[in-house]
C-alpha positions as CSV (number, residue, x, y, z in Angstrom):
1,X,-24.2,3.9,-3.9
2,X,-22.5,6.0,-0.9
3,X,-21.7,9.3,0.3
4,X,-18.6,10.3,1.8
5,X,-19.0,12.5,4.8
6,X,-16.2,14.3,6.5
7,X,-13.3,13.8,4.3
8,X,-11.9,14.2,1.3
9,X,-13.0,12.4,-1.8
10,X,-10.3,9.7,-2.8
11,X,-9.7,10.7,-6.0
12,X,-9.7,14.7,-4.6
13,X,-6.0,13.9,-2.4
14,X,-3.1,15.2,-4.3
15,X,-1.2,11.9,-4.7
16,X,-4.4,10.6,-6.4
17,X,-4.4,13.5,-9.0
18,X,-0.8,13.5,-9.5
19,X,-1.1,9.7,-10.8
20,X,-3.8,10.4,-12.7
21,X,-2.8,13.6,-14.2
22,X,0.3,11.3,-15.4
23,X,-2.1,8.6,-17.2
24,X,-4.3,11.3,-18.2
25,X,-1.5,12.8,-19.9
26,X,0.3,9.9,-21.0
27,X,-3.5,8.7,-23.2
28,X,-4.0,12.1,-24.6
29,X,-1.0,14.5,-24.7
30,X,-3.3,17.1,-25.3
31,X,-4.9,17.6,-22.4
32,X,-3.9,21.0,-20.4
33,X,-5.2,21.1,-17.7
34,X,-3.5,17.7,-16.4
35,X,-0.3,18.5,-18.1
36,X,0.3,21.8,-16.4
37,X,0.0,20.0,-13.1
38,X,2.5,17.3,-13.6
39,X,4.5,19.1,-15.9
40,X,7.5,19.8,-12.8
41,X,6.0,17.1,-10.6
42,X,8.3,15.9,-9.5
43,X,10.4,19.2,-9.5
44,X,12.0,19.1,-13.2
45,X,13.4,22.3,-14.0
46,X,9.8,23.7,-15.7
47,X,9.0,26.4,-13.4
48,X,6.5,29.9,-13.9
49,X,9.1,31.2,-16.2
50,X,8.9,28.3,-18.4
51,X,5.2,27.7,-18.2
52,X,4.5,31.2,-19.4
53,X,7.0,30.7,-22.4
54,X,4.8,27.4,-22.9
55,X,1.7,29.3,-22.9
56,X,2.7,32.4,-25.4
57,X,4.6,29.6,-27.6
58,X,1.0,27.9,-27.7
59,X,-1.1,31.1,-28.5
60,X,1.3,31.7,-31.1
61,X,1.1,28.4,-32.8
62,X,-2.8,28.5,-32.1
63,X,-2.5,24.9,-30.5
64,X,-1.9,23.0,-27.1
65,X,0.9,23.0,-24.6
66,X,2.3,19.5,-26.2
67,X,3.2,20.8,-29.9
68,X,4.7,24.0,-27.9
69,X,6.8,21.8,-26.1
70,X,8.1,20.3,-29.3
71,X,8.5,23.6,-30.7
72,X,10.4,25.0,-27.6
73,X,12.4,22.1,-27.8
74,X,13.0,21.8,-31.7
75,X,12.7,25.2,-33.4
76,X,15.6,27.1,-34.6
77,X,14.8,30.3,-33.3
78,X,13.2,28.6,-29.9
79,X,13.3,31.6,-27.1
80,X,14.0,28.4,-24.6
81,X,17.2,28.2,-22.9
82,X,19.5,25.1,-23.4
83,X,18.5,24.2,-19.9
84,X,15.1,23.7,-20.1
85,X,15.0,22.5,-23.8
86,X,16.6,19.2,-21.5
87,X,13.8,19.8,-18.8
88,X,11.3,19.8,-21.5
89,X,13.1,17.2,-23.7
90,X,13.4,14.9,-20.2
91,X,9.5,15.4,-19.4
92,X,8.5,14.1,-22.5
93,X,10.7,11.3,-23.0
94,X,9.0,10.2,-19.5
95,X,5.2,10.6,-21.2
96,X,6.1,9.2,-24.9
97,X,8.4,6.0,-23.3
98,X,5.1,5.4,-20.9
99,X,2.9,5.9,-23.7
100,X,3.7,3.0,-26.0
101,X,4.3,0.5,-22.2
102,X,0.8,1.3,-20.8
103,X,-1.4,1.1,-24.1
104,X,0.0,-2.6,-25.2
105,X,-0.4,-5.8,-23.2
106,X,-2.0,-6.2,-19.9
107,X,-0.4,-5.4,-15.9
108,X,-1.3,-2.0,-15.9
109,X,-1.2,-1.5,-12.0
110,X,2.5,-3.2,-12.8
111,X,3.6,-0.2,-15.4
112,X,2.0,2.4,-13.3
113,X,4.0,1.0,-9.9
114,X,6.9,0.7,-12.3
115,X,6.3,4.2,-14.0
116,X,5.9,6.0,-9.9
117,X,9.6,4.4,-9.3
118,X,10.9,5.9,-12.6
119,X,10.1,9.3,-11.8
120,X,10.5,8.7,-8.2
121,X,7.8,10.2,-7.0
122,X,8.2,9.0,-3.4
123,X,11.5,11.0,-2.7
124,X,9.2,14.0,-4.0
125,X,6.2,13.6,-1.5
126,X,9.5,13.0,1.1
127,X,10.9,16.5,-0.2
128,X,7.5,18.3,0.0
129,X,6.1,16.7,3.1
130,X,9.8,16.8,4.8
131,X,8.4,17.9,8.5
132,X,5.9,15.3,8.6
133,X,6.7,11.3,8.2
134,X,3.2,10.4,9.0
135,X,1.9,12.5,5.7
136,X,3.6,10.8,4.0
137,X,3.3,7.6,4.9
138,X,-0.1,8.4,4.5
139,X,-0.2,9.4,0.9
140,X,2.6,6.2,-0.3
141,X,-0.9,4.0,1.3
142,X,-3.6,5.9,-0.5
143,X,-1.4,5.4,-3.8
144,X,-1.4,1.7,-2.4
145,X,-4.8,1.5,-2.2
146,X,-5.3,2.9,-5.7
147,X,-2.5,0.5,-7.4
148,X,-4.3,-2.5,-5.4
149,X,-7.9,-1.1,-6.4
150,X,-6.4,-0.9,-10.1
151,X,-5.2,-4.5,-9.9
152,X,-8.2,-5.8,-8.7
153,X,-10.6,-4.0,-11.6
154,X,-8.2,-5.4,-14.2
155,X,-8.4,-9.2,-12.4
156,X,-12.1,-9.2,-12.5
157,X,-13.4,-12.3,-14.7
158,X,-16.0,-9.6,-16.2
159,X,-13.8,-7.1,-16.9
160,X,-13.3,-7.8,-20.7
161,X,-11.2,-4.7,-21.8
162,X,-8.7,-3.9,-19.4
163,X,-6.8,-1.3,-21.0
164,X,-5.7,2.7,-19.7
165,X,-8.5,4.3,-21.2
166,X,-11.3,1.7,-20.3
167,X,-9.6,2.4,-16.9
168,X,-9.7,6.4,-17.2
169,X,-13.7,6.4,-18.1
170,X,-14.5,4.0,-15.3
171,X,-12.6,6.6,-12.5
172,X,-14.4,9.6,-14.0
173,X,-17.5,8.0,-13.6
174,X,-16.5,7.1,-9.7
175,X,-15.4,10.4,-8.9
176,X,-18.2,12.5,-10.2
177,X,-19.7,14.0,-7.3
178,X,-23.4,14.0,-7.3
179,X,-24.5,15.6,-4.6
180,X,-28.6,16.5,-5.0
181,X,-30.8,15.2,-2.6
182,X,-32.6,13.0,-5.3
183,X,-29.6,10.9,-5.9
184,X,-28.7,10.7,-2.3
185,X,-31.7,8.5,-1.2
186,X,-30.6,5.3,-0.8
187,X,-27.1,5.9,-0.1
188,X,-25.0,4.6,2.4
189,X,-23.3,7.2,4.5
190,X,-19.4,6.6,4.6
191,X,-18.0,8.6,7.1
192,X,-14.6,8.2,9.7
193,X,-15.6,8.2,14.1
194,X,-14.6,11.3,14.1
195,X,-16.8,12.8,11.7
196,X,-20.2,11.2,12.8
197,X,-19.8,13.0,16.3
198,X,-23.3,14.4,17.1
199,X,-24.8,12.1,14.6
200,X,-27.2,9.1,14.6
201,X,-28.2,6.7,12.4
202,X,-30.7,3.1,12.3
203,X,-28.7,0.9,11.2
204,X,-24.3,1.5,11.8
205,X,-22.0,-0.6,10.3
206,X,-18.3,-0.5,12.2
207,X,-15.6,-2.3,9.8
208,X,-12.3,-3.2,10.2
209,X,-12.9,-3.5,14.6
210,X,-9.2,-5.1,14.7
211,X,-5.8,-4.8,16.9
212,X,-3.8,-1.8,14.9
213,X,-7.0,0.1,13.4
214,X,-8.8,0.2,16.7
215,X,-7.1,1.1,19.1
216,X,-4.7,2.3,16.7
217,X,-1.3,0.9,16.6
218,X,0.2,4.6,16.4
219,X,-1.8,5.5,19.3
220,X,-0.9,2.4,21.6
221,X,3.1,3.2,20.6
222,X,2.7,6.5,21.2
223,X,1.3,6.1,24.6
224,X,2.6,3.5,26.1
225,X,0.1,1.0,25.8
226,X,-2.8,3.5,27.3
227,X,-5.5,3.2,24.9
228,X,-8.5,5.1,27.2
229,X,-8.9,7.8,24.5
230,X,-8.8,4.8,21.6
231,X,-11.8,3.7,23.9
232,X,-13.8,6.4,24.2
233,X,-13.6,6.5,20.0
234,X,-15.1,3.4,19.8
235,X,-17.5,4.5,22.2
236,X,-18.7,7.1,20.5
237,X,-18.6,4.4,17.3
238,X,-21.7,2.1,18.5
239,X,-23.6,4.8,20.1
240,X,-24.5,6.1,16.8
241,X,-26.8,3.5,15.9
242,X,-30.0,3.5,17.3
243,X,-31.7,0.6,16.0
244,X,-29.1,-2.3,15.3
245,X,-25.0,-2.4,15.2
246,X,-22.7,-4.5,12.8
247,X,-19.5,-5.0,13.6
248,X,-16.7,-6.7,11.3
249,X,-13.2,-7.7,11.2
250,X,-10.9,-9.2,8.7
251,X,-9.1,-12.6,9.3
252,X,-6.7,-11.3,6.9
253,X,-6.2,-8.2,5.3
254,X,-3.6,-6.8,2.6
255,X,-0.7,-4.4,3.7
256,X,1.0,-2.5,1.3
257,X,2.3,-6.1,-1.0
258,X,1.4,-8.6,2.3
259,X,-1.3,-10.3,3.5
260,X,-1.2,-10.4,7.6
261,X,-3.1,-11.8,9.9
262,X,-5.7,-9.8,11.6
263,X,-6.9,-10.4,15.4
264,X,-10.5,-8.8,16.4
265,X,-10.1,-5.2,18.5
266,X,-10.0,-6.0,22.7
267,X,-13.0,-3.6,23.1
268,X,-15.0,-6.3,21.4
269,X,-14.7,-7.8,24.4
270,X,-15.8,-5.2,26.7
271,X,-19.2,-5.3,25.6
272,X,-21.6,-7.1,27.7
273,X,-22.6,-10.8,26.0
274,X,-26.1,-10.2,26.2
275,X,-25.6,-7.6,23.9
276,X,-23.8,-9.6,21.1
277,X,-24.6,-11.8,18.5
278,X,-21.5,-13.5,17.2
279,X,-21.5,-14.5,13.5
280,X,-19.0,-17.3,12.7
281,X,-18.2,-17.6,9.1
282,X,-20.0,-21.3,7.7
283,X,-18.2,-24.4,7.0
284,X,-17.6,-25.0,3.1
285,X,-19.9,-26.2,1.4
286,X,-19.7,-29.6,-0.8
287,X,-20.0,-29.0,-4.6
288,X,-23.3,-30.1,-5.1
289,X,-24.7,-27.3,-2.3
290,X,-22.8,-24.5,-3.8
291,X,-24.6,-25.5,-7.1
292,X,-27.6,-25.5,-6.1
293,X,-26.8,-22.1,-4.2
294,X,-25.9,-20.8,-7.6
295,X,-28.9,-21.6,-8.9
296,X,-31.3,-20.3,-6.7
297,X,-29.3,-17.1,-6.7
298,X,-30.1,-17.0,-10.5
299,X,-33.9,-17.7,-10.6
300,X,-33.9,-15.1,-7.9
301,X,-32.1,-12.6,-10.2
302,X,-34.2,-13.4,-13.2
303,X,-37.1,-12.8,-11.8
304,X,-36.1,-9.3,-10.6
């Protein structure tokens, strides 16, 4: 269990809610609220005009937005232009063709990475983030992270129903935010250097200390190799524990669709030995000790 500090939530970033609108969408066509936010997104033609037409076509039938499109679209005496009888016609082409791909067989992290090309939603975060490459950049990693975060649920061995709406429940349940103080006891505070300025904990736990996340790769390009400020960061970093530090680094970690080789930050190195306790990862084990590794591990669960 965690709390995030300092940031917003995952699932609350834009890019997040725009790909989960669509699958949202795409398993129940009824659902409003997530329809009217990727109805033009990307930018399709449906615009306030056409989303009050939607909304009075709707009262009038007594029903949702998804029969009112199909009557904008189909009736006789529809008040909807030619023009956006196509936009609307186009938009739900995209949803009904998705449909019947993301509910049969298995790859759903595939169909969605597939589905985000089809739309192109990258040349629309390019369009509406145009002054700033870094943003997105930014938001094409956090979709990334949720593709590669999707892959991995539907890989598990446990996982036994990998399917969208198995899928949908389980992020619901992740991004609910419980907030009381009952439920925050024993929670691990997730936070970025920045944000735990001016705080202090026991026990801090500093992942990812690696060339290219700290010192940041950006920041070393940008200034010419000087990475002072990068230092003073981590600085701050270790001095918020009080009672004990633990630093990690990867030996590999994924990129985008690679796997690269990592190399531990050179501040790791600045701090005084007598200070540091290295931990080298163990030799492999032979069969026969991972076994009985195994089994201890399950007496020791049965007995909780």
């Amino acid at each position: 269990p965690y709390t995030m500090s300092g940031g917003t939530s995952f699932f609350e970033r834009m890019e997040i809610k725009d790909v989960i609108s669509y699958l949202r969408v795409i398993s129940n066509h009824d659902d409003d609220i997530n329809l009217l936010r990727i109805i033009n997104t990307p930018r399709r033609g449906i615009g306030r005009a056409a989303i009050k037409l939607l909304n009075e076509e709707a009262e009038k039938l007594g029903s949702t937005l998804w029969p009112a499109i199909q009557s904008l679209i189909k009736s006789e005496d529809s008040p909807a232009s030619d023009a956006l009888k196509e936009d609307l016609e186009n938009f739900v082409n995209v949803i009904e063709s998705n449909r019947q791909k993301m509910l049969s067989g298995h790859g759903l992290a595939k169909k969605v990475r597939d589905f985000l090309e089809e739309i192109d939603y990258k040349s629309h975060l390019v369009t509406e983030f145009s002054k700033s490459e870094k943003a997105v950049r930014f938001k094409l990693l956090n979709i990334e992270s949720l593709l590669n975060s999707m892959e991995n649920w539907e890989n598990d061995p446990d996982n036994y129903n990998a399917n969208l709406f198995t899928y949908l429940n389980r992020i619901t349940l992740l991004s609910r935010d419980d907030m009381d103080d009952e439920n925050d006891k024993g929670k691990v505070n997730l936070m970025t250097i920045h944000a735990s300025k001016g705080l202090e904990f026991p026990v801090v736990f500093i992942a990812g200390a690696e060339e290219g996340l700290i010192p940041h790769q950006r920041s070393v390009d940008e200034n010419s190799g000087d990475v002072e400020e990068e230092r003073r960061l981590f600085y701050v970093a270790i001095t918020r524990a009080r009672d004990k530090l633990l630093i990690s680094a990867c030996q590999k970690r994924r990129k985008m669709q690679a796997v690269v080789d990592c190399v531990p930050s050179r501040f790791l190195d600045e701090i005084p030995e007598n200070l540091v306790e290295y931990h080298n990862p163990q030799e492999p084990v032979s069969d026969e000790k991972a076994r009985d590794i195994l089994s201890n591990m399950l007496k020791n669960l049965q007995k909780l």
